[in-house]
PLY file of the C-alpha trace (Angstrom):
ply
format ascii 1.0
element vertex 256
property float x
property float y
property float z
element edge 255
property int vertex1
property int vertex2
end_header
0.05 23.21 -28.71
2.38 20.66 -30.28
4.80 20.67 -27.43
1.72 20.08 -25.37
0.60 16.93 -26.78
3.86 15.56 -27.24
4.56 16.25 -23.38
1.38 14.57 -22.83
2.15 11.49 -25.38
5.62 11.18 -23.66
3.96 10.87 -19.92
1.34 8.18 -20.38
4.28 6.35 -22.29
6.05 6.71 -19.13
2.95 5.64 -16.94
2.19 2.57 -18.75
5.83 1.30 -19.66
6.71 -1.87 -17.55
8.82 0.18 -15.75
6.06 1.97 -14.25
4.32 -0.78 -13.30
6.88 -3.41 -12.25
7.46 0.27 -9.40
3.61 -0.86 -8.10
4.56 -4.57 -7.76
5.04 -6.05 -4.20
8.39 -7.70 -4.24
8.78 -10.06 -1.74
12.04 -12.36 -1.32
11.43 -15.25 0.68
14.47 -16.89 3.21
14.64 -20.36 4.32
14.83 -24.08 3.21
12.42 -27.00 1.88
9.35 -26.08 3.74
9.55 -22.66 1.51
10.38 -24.24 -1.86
8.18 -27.75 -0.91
5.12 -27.29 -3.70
6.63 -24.08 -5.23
5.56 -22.44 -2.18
7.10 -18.39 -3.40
5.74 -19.43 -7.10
1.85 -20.50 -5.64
1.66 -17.16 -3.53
2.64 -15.13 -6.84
0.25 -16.81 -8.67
-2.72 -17.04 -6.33
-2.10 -12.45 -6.04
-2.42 -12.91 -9.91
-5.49 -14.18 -9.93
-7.11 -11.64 -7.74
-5.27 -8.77 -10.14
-2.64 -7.95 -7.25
0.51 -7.27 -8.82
3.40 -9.33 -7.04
6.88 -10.96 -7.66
7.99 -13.88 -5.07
11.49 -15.12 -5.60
14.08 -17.28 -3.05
16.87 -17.98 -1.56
16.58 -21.64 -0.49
18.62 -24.69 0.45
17.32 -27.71 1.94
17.90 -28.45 5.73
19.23 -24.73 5.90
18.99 -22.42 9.42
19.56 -18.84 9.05
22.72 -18.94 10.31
24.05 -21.15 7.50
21.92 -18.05 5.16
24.27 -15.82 7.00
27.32 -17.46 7.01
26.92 -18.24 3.03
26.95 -21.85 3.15
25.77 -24.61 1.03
26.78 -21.87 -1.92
23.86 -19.75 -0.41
24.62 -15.99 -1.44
21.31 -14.46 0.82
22.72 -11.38 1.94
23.93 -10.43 -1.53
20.52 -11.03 -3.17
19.04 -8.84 0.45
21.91 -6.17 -1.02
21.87 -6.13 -4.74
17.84 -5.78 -5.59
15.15 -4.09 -3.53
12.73 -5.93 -2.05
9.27 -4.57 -0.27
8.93 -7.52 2.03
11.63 -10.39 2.94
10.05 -13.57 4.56
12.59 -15.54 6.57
12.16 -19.08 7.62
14.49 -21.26 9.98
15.14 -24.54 10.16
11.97 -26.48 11.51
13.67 -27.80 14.62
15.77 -24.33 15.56
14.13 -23.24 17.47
14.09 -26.60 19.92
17.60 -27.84 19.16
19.34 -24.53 18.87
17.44 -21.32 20.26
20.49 -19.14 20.73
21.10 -19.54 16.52
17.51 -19.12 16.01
17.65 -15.39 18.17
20.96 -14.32 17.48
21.03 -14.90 13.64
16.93 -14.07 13.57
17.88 -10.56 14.79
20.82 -10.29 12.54
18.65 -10.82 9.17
15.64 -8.48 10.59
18.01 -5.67 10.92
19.70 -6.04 7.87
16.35 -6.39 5.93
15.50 -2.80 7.72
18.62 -1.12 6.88
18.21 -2.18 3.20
14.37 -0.71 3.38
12.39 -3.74 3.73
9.92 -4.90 6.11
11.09 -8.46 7.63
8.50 -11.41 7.85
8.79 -14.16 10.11
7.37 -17.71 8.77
6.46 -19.56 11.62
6.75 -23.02 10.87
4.95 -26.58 11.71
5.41 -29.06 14.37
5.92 -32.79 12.91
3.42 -34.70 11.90
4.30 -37.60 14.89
4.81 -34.92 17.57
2.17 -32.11 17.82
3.56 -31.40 21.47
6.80 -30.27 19.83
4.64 -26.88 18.51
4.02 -25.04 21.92
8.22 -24.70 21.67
8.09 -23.91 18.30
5.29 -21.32 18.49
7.08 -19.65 21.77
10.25 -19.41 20.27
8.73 -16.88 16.94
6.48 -15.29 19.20
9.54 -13.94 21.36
11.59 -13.01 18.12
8.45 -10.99 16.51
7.72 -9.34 19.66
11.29 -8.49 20.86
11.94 -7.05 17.47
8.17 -5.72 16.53
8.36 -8.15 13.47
5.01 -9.26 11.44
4.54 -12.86 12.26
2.93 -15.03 9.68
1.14 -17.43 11.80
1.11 -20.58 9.67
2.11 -23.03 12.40
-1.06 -21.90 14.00
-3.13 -22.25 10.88
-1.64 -25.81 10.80
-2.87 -26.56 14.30
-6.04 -25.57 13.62
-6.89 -27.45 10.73
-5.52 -30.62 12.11
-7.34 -29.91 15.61
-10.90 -29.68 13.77
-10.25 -32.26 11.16
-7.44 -34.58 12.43
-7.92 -36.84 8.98
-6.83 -33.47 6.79
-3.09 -34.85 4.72
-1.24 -31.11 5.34
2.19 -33.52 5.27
4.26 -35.29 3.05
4.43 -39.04 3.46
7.65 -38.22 5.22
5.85 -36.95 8.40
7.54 -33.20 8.31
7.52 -31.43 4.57
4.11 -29.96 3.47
2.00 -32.20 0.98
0.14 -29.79 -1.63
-2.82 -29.66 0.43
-0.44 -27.74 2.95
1.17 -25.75 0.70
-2.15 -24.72 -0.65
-3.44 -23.25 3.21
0.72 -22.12 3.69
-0.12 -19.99 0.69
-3.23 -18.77 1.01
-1.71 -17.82 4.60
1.41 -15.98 2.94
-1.27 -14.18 0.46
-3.74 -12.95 2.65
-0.86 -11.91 5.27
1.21 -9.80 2.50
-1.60 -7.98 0.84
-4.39 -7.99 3.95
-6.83 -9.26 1.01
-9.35 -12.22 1.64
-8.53 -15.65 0.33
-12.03 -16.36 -0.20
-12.27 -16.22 -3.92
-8.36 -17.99 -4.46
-9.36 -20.63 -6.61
-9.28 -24.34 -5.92
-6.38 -24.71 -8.75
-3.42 -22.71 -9.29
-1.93 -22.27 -12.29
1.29 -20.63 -14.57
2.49 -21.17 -18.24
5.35 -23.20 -18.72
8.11 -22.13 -21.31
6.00 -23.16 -24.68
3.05 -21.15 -22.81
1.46 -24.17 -22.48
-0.74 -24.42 -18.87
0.73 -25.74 -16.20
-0.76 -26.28 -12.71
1.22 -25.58 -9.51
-1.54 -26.49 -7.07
-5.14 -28.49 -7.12
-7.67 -29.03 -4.29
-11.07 -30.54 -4.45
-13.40 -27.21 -3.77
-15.38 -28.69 -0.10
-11.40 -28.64 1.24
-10.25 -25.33 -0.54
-13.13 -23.67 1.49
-12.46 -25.39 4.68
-8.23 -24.32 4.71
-9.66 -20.57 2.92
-11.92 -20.54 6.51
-8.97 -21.25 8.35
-6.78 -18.53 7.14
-9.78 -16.11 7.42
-10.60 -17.19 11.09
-6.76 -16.17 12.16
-6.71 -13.15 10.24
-9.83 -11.46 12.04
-8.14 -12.54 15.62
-5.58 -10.45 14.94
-2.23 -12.83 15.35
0.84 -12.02 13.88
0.46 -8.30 15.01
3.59 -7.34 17.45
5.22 -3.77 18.81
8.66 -4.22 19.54
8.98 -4.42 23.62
11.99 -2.43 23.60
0 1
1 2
2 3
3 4
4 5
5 6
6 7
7 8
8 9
9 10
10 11
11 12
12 13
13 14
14 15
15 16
16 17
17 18
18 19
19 20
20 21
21 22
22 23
23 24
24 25
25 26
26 27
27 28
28 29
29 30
30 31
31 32
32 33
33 34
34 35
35 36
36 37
37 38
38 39
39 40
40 41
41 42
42 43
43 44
44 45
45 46
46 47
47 48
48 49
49 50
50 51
51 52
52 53
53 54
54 55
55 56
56 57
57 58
58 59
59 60
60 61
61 62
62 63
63 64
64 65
65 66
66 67
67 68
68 69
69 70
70 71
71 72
72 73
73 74
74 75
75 76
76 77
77 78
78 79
79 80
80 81
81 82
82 83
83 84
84 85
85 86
86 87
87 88
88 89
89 90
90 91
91 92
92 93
93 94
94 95
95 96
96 97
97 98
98 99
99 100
100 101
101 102
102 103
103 104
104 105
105 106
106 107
107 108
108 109
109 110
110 111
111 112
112 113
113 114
114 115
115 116
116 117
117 118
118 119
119 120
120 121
121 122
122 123
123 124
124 125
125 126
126 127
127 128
128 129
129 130
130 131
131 132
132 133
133 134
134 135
135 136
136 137
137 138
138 139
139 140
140 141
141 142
142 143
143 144
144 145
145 146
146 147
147 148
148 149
149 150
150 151
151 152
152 153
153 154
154 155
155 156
156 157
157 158
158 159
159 160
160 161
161 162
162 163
163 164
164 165
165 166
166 167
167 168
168 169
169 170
170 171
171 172
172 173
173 174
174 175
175 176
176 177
177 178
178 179
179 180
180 181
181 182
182 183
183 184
184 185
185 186
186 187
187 188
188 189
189 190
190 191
191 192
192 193
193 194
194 195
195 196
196 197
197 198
198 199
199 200
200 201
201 202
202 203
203 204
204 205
205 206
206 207
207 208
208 209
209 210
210 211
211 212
212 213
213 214
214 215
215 216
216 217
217 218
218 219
219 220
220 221
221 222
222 223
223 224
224 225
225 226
226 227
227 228
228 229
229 230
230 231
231 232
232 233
233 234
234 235
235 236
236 237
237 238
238 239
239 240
240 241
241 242
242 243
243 244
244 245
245 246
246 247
247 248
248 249
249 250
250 251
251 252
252 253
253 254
254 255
């Protein structure tokens, strides 16, 4: 009978070590440049899956003005594939550079391809990010949107739709500030509906009760906010997401 408990003692040490649970954790390693780590983009979606008790660990590998096929090619000191190699990740997002898919297509297949495979082999389920058009030219998104719809679909990738969420919320409220003053880089208020696009896309949870400010503990444990939006437009960019996830975008079977 002794034996017995200690067995038992010994297993529901083993069940609730960190170990254990850090096994249930979605990690998720996310690819690309500024308009990942503009805001603290991997940092908000981790903390927004906190709040609604989903256990999740973001991380990066990020460079500004960075295509994949610089992530590839290990440029800029960028060591991607080795991170892809050395830890094991559940889902890896990959973002290219906002205009590679105009300037350079070819890259933007070829070296799109090359990352989705190699996040396969290593047991991970690729993501694609697709990105914006700038804030001057909304014409320049019907290239952009083409371009990751042909990747996803030729490679039966999940597409995270967030260019389209962007369109949207401009289209029905043109005075909504999604951009930096610079015209191309997300201001918070479009990190905050990038994010809520990234959480409800990665753990097929609402967004409805994300709250209006995100926050994390700094290294005293002191509070520190990452994101805050004034409720009336937290709802309306929450609505957004919500409408694209019941159409069903971002869904494709490989056409091979």
């Amino acid at each position: 009978m002794k034996n017995r408990y200690i067995v038992l003692w010994v297993f529901l040490l083993l069940v609730s070590s960190p170990l254990s649970a850090q096994n249930d954790t979605l990690k998720v390693l996310f690819v690309g440049n500024s308009y990942t780590y503009f805001w603290n983009l991997p940092q908000v979606v981790e903390e927004m899956a906190k709040t609604q008790d989903f256990p999740m660990i973001a991380r990066q590998s990020t460079e500004g003005g960075t295509s994949l096929e610089q992530h590839w090619k290990g440029e800029k000191d960028l060591e991607t594939i080795s991170i892809i190699k050395s830890q094991q990740w559940d889902i890896i997002v990959f973002q290219n550079h906002s205009m590679s898919s105009i300037n350079n297509p070819e890259s933007f297949m070829e070296y799109g391809k090359k990352f989705i495979e190699l996040a396969r082999e290593q047991g991970a389920e690729p993501y694609l990010y697709m990105t914006w058009a700038r804030e001057a030219n909304p014409m320049m998104f019907d290239t952009i949107q083409k371009a990751y719809k042909k990747l996803a679909e030729e490679t039966g990738t999940k597409l995270v739709p967030v260019g389209e969420a962007w369109q949207m919320a401009r289209q029905n409220n043109p005075d909504i500030d999604l951009f930096d003053p610079d015209g191309t880089h997300p201001s918070p208020t479009g990190t905050y509906l990038t994010a809520c696009m990234f959480f409800n896309q990665l753990t097929g949870l609402p967004v409805d009760d994300i709250p209006k400010r995100i926050k994390t503990s700094d290294r005293n444990g002191q509070k520190l906010y990452l994101m805050i939006q004034p409720q009336l437009q937290a709802d309306y960019l929450q609505a957004i997401v919500m409408e694209i996830a019941k159409s069903g975008k971002g869904e494709y079977e490989s056409s091979k």
